[in-house]
MARVEXPA-970553 format. One record per atom (N, C-alpha, C, O, CB): residue in one letter; atom name; x, y, z. Coordinates in nm, 4 decimals. Last residue first. Glycine has a CB too. Layout:
// residues N
(a,CA,(X,Y,Z))
...
// end
This chain:
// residues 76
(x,N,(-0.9506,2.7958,0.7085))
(x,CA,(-1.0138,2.9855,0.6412))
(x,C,(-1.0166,3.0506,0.7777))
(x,O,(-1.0497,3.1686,0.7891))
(x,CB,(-1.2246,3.0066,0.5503))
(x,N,(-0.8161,2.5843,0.7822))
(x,CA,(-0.7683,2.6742,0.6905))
(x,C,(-0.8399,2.8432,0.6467))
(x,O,(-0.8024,2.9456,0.5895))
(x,CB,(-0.7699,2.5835,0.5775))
(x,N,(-0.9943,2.5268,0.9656))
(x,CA,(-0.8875,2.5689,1.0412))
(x,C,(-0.7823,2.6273,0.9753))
(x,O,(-0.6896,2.6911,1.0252))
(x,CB,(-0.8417,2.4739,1.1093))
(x,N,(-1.1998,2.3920,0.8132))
(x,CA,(-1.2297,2.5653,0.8983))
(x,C,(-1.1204,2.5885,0.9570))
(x,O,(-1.1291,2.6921,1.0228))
(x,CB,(-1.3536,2.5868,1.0295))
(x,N,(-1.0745,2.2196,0.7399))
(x,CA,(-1.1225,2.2441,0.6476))
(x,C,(-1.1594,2.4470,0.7358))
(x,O,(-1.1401,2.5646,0.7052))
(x,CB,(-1.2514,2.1038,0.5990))
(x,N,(-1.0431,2.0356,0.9523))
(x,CA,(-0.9239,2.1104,0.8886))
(x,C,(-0.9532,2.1962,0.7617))
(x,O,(-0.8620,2.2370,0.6897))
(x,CB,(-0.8169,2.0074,0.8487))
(x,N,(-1.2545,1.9742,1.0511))
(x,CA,(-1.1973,2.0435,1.0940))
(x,C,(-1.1016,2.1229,1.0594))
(x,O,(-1.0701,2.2340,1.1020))
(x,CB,(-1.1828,2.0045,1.1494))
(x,N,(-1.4201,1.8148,0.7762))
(x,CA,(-1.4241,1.9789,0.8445))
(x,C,(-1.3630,2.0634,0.9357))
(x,O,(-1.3816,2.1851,0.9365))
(x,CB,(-1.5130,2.0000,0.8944))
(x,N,(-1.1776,1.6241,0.9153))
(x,CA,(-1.1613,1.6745,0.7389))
(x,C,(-1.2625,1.8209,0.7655))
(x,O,(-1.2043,1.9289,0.7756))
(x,CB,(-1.2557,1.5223,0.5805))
(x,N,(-1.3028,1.5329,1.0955))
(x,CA,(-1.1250,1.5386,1.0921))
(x,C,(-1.1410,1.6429,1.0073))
(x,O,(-1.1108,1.7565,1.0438))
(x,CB,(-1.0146,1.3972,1.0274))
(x,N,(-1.5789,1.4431,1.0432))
(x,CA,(-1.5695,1.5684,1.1387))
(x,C,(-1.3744,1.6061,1.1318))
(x,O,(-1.3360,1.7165,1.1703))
(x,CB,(-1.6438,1.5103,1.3370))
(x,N,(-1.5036,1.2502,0.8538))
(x,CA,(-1.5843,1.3976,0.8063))
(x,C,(-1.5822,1.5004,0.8972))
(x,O,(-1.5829,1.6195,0.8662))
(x,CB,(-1.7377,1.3835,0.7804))
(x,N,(-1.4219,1.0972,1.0357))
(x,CA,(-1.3300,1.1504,0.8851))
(x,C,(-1.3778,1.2482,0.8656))
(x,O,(-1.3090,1.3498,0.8563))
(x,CB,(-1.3318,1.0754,0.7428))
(x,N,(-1.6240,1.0102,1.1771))
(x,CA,(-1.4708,1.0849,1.2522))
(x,C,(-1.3677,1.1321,1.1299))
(x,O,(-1.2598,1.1903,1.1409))
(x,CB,(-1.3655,0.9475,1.3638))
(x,N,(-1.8320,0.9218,0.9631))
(x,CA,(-1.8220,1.0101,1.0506))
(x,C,(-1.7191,1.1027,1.1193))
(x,O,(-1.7198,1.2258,1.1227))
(x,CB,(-1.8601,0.9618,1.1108))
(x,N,(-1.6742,0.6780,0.9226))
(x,CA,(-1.6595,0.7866,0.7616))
(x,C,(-1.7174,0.9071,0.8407))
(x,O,(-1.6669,1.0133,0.8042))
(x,CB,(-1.7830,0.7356,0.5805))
(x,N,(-1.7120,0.5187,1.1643))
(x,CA,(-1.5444,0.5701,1.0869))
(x,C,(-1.5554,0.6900,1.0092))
(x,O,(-1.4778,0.7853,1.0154))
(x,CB,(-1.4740,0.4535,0.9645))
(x,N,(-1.9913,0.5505,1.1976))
(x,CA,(-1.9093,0.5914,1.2734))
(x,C,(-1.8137,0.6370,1.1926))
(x,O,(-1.8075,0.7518,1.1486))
(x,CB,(-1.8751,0.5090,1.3612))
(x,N,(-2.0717,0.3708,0.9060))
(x,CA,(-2.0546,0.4867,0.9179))
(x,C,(-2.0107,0.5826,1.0161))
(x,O,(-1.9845,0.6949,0.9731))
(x,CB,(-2.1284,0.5075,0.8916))
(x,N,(-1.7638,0.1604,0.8977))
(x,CA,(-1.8578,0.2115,0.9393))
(x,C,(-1.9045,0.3423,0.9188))
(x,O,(-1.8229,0.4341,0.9106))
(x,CB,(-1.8482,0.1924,1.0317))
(x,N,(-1.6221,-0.0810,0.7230))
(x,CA,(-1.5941,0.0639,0.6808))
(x,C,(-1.7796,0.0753,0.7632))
(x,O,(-1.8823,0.0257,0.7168))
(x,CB,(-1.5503,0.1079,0.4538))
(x,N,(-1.6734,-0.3554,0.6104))
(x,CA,(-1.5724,-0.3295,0.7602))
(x,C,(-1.5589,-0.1683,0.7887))
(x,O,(-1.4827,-0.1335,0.8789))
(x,CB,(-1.3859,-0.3969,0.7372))
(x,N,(-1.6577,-0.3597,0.2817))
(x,CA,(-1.7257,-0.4278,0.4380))
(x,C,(-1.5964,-0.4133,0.4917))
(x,O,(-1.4802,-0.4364,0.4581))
(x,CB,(-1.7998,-0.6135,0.4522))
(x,N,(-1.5905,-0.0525,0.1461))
(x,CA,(-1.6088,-0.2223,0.1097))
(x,C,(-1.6555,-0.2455,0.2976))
(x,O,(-1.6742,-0.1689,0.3921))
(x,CB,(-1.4031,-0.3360,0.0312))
(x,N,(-1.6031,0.2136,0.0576))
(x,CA,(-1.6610,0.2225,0.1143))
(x,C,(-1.7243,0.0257,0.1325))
(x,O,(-1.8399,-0.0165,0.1322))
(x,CB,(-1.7259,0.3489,0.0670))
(x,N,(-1.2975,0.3506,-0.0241))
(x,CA,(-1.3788,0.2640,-0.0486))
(x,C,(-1.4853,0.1882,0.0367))
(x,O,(-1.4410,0.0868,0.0907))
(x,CB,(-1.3134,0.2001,-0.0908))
(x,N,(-1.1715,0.6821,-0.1204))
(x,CA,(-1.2310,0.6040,0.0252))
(x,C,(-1.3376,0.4872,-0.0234))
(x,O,(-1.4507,0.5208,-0.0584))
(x,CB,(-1.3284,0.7302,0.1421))
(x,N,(-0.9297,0.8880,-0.2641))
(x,CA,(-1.0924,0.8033,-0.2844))
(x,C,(-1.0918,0.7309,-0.1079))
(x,O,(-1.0142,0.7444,-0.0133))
(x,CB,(-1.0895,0.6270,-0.4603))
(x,N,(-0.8168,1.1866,-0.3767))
(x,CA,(-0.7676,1.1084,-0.3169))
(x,C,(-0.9286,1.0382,-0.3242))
(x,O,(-1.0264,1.0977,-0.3696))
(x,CB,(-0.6802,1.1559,-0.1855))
(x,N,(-0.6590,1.3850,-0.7035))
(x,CA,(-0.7323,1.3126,-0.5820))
(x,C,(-0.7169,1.1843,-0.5157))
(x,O,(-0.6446,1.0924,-0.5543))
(x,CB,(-0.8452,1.3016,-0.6102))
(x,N,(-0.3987,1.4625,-0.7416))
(x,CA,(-0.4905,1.5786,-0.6974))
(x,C,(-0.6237,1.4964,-0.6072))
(x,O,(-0.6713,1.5249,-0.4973))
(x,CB,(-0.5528,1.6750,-0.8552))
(x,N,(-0.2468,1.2522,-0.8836))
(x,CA,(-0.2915,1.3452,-0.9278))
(x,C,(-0.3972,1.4511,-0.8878))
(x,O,(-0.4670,1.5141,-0.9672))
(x,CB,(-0.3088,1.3031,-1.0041))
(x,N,(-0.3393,1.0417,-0.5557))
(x,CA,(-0.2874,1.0601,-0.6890))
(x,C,(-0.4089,1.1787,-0.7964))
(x,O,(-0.5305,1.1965,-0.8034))
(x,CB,(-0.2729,0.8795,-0.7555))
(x,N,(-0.3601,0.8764,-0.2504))
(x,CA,(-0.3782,1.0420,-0.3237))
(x,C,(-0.2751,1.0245,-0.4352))
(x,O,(-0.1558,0.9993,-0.4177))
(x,CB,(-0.3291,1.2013,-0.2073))
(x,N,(-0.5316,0.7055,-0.0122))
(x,CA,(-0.4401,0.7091,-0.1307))
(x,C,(-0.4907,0.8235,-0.2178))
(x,O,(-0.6049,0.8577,-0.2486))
(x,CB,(-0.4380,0.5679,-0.2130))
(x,N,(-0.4891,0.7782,0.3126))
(x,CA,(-0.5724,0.7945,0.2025))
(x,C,(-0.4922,0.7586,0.0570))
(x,O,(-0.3787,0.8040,0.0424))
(x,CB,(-0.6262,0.9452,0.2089))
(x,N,(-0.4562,0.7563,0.6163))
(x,CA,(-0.3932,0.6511,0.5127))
(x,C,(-0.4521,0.6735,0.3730))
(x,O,(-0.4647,0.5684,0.3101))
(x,CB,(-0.4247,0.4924,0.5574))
(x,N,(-0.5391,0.9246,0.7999))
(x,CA,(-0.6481,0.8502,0.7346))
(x,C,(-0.5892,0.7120,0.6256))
(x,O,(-0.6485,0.6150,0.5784))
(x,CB,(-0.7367,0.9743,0.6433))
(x,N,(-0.2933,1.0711,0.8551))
(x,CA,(-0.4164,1.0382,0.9221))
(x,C,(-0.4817,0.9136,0.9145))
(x,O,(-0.4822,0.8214,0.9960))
(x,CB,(-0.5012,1.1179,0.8874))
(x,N,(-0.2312,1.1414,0.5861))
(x,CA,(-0.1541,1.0781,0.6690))
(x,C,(-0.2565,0.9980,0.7865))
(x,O,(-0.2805,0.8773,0.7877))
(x,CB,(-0.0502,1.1877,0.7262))
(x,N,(-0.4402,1.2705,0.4992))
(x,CA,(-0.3754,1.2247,0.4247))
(x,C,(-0.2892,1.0953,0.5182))
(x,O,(-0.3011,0.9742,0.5000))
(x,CB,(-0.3042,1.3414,0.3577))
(x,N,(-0.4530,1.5451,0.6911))
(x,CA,(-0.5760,1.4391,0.7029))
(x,C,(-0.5264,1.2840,0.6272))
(x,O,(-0.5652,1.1816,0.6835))
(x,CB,(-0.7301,1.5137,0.6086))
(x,N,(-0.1665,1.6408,0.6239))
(x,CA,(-0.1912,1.5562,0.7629))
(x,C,(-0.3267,1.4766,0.7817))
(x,O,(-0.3369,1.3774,0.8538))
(x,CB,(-0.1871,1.6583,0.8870))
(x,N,(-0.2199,1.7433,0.3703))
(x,CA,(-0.1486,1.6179,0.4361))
(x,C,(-0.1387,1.5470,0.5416))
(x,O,(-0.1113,1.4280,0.5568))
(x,CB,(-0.0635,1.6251,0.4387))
(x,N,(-0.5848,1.8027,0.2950))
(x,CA,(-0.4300,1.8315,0.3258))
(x,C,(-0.3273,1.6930,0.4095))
(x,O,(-0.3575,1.5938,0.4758))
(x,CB,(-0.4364,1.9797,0.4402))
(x,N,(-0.7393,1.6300,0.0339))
(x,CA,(-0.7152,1.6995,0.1716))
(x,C,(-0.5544,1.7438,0.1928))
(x,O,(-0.4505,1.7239,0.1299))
(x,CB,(-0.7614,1.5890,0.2974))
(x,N,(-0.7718,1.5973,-0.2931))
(x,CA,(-0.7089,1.5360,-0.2030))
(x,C,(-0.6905,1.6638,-0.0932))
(x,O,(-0.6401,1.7719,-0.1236))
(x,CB,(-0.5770,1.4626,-0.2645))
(x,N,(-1.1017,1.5790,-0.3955))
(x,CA,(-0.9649,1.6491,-0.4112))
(x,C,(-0.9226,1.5595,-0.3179))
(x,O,(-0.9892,1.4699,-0.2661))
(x,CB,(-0.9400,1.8157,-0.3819))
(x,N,(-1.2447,1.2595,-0.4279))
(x,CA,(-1.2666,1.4029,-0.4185))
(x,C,(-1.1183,1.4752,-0.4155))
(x,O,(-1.0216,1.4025,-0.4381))
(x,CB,(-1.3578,1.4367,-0.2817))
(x,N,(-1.4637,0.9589,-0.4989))
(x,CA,(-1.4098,1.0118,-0.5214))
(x,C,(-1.3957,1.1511,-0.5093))
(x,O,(-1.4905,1.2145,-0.5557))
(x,CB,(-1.4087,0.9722,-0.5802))
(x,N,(-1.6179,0.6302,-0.3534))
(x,CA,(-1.5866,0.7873,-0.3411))
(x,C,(-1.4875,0.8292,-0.3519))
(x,O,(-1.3965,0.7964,-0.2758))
(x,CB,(-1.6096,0.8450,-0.2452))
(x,N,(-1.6849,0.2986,-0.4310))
(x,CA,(-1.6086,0.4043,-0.4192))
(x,C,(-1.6194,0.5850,-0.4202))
(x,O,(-1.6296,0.6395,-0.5301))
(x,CB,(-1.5465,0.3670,-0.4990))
(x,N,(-1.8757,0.1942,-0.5121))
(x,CA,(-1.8482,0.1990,-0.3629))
(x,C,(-1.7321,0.2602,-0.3197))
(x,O,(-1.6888,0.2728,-0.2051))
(x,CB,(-1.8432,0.0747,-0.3080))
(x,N,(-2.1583,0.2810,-0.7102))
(x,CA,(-2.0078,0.2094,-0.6707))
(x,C,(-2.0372,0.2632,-0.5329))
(x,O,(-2.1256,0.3223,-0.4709))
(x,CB,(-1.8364,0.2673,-0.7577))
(x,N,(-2.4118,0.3102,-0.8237))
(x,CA,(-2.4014,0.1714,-0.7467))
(x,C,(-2.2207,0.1229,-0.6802))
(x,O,(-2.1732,0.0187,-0.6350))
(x,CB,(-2.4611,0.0418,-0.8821))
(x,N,(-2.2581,0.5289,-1.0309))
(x,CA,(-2.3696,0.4811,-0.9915))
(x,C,(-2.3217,0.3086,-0.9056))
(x,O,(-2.2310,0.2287,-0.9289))
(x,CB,(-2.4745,0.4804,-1.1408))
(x,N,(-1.9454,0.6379,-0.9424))
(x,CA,(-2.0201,0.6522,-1.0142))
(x,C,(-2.0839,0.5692,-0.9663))
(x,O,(-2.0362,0.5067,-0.8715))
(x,CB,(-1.9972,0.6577,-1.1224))
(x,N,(-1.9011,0.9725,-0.7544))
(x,CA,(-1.8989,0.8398,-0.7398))
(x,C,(-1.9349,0.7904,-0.9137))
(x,O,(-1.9494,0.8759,-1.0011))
(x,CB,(-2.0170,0.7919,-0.6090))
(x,N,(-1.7649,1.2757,-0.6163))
(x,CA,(-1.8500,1.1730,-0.7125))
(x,C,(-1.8048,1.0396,-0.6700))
(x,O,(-1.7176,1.0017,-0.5919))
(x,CB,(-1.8227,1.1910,-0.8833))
(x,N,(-1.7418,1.6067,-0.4478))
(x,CA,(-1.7055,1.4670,-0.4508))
(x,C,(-1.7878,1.4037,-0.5399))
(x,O,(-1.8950,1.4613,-0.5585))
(x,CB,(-1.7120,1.4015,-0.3238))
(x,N,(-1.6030,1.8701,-0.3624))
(x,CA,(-1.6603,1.8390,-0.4807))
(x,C,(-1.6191,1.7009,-0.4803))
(x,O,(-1.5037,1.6640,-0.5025))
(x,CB,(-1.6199,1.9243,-0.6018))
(x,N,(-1.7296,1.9954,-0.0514))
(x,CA,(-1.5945,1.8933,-0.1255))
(x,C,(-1.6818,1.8456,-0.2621))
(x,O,(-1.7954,1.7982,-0.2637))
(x,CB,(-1.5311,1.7158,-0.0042))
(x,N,(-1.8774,2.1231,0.1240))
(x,CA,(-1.8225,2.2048,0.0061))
(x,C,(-1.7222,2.0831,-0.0837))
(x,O,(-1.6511,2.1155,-0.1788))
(x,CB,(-1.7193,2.3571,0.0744))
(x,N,(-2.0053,1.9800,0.2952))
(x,CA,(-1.9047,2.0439,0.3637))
(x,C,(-1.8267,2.1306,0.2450))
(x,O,(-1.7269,2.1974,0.2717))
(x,CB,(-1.8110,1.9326,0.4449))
(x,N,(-2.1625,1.8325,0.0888))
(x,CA,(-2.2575,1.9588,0.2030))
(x,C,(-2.1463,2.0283,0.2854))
(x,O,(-2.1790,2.1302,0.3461))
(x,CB,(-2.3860,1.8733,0.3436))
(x,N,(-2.0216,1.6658,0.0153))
(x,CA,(-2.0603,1.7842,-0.0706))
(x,C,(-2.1188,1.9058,0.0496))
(x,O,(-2.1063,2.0267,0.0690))
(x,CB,(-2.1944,1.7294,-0.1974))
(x,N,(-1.9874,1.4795,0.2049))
(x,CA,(-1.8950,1.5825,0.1855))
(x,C,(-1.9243,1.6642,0.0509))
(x,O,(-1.8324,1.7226,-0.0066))
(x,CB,(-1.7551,1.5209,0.1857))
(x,N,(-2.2531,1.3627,0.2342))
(x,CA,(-2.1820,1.4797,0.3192))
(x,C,(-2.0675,1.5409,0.3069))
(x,O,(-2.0348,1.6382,0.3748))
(x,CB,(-2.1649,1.4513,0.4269))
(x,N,(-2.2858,1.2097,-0.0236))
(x,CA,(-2.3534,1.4024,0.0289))
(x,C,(-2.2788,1.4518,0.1212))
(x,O,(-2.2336,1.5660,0.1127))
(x,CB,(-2.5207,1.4261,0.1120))
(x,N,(-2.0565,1.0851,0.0319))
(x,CA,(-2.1003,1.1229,-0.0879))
(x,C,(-2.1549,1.2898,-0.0458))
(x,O,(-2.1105,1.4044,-0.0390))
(x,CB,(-2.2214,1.0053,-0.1481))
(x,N,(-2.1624,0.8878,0.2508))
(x,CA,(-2.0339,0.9880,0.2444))
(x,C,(-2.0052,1.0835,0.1205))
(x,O,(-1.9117,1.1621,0.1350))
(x,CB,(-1.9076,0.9017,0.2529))
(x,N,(-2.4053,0.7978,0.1252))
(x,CA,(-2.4016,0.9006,0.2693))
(x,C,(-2.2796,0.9534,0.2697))
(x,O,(-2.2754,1.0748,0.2894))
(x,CB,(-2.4212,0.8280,0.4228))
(x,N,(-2.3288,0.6550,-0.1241))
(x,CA,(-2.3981,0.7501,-0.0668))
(x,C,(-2.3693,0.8701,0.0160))
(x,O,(-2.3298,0.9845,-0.0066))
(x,CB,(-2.4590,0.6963,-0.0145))
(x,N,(-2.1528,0.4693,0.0136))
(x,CA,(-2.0721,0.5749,-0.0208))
(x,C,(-2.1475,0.7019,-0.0577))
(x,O,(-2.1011,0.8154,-0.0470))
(x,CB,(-1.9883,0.5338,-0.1265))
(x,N,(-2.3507,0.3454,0.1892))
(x,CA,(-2.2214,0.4417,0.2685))
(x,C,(-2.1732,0.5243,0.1421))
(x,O,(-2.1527,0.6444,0.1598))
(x,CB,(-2.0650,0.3341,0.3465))
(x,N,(-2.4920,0.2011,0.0191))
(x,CA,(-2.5550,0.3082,0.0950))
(x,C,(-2.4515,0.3952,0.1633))
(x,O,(-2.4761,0.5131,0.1888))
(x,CB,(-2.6509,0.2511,0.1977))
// end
């Protein structure tokens, strides 16, 4: 259900993100470097993922999504 929910919401912030069915992984471009750094994200060939395994709140994937729109309006 998290990667779900992290799923839409970063489509709804414009991030072309996937998954595939029943995973728990989320896949999307890779952010800029400092969200990168931030977040500890692993980033190869353009994208970066977030595994959405036990211990991963939706709080956490919350303060990511508000990090990541921030930097996301602080580029346009």
């Amino acid at each position: 259900k998290l990667a779900d929910y992290l799923e839409e919401k970063l489509r709804k912030i414009g991030i072309a993100a996937w998954k595939n069915k029943n995973a728990i992984t989320v896949v999307f471009p890779t952010p800029s470097i400092e969200i990168c750094q931030k977040w500890h994200l692993a980033c190869e060939d353009g994208n970066s993922h977030i595994i959405c395994m036990p211990g991963v709140t939706k709080e956490r994937l919350d303060n990511f999504l508000k990090d990541l729109a921030k930097s996301i309006n602080e580029l346009k």
